[in-house]
C-alpha positions as CSV (number, residue, x, y, z in Angstrom):
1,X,-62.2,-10.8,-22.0
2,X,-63.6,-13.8,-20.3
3,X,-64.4,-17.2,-22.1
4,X,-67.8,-18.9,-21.1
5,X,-68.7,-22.5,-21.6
6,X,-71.2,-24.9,-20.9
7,X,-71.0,-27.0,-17.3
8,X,-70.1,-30.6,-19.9
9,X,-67.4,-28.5,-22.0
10,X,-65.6,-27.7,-18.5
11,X,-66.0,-31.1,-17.1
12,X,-64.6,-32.6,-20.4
13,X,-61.8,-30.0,-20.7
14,X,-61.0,-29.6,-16.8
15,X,-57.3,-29.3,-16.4
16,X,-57.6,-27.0,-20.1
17,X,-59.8,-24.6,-18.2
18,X,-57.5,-24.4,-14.9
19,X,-54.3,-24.2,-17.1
20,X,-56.1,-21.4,-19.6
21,X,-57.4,-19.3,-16.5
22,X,-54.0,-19.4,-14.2
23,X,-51.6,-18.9,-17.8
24,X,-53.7,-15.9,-18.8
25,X,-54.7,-14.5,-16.0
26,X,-58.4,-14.6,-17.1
27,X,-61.7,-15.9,-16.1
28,X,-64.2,-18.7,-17.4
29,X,-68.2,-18.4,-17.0
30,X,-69.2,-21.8,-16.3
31,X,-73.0,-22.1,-17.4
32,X,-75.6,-24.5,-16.4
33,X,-78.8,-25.4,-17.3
34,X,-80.2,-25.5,-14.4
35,X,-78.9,-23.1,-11.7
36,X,-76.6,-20.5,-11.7
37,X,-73.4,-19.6,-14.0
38,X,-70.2,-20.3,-12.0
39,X,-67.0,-18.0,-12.4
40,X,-63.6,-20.0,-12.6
41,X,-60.7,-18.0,-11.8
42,X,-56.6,-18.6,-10.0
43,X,-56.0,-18.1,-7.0
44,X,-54.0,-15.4,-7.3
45,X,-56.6,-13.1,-9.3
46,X,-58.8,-14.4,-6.5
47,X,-57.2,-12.8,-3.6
48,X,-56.0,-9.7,-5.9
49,X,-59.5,-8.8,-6.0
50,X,-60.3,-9.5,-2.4
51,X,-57.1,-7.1,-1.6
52,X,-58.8,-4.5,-3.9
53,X,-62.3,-4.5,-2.3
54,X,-60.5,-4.5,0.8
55,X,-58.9,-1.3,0.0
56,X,-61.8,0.2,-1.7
57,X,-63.8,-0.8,1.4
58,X,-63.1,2.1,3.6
59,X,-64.9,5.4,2.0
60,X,-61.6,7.3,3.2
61,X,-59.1,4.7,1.8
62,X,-61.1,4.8,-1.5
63,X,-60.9,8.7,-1.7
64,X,-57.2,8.2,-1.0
65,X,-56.6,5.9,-4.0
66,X,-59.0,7.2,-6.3
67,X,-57.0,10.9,-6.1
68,X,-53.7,9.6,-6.1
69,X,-55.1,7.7,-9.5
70,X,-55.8,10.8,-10.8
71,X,-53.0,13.1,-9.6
72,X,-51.4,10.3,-11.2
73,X,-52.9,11.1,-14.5
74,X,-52.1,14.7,-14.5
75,X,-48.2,14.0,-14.1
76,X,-48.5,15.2,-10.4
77,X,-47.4,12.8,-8.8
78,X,-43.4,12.6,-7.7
79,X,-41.3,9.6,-7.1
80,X,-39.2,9.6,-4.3
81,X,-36.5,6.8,-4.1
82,X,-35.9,4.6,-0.9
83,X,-33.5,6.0,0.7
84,X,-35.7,9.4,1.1
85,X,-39.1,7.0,2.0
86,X,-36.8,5.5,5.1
87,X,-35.7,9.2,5.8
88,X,-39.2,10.2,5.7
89,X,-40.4,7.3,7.8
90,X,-37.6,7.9,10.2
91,X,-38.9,11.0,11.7
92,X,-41.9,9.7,12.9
């Protein structure tokens, strides 16, 4: 649900737009009349993404993911706690 405003709006209203896109976790679409839109967005929705298109990058990752998404889904997935992760992780 990204806001959009003009290139003068965001220049008047600055530190509004920074506060509004880091305290809601949201993005602003800053147009311009005469080149192209801008995106305005924290740093830390920033670098989510780029972890996520990191991830997604490698075809085999992505498969990975994407069926553990939807095992998820169909209740097939099982929690294990930590203590049987370390166990696990142990072996090898």
């Amino acid at each position: 649900m990204s806001r959009e405003v003009s290139y003068s709006e965001a220049r008047d209203n600055f530190k509004s737009c920074l506060d509004y896109v880091v305290n809601n976790s949201d993005i602003i679409t800053i147009t311009r009349r005469n080149g192209d839109d801008v995106v305005m967005m924290s740093r830390h929705d920033y670098e989510s993404l780029e972890e996520t298109l990191y991830l997604l990058s490698s075809p085999k990752n992505r498969k990975h993911l994407l069926d553990a998404i939807k095992n998820q889904g169909k209740g097939a997935v099982t929690f294990k706690s930590r203590k049987e992760i370390e166990k696990f992780f142990s072996k090898s």
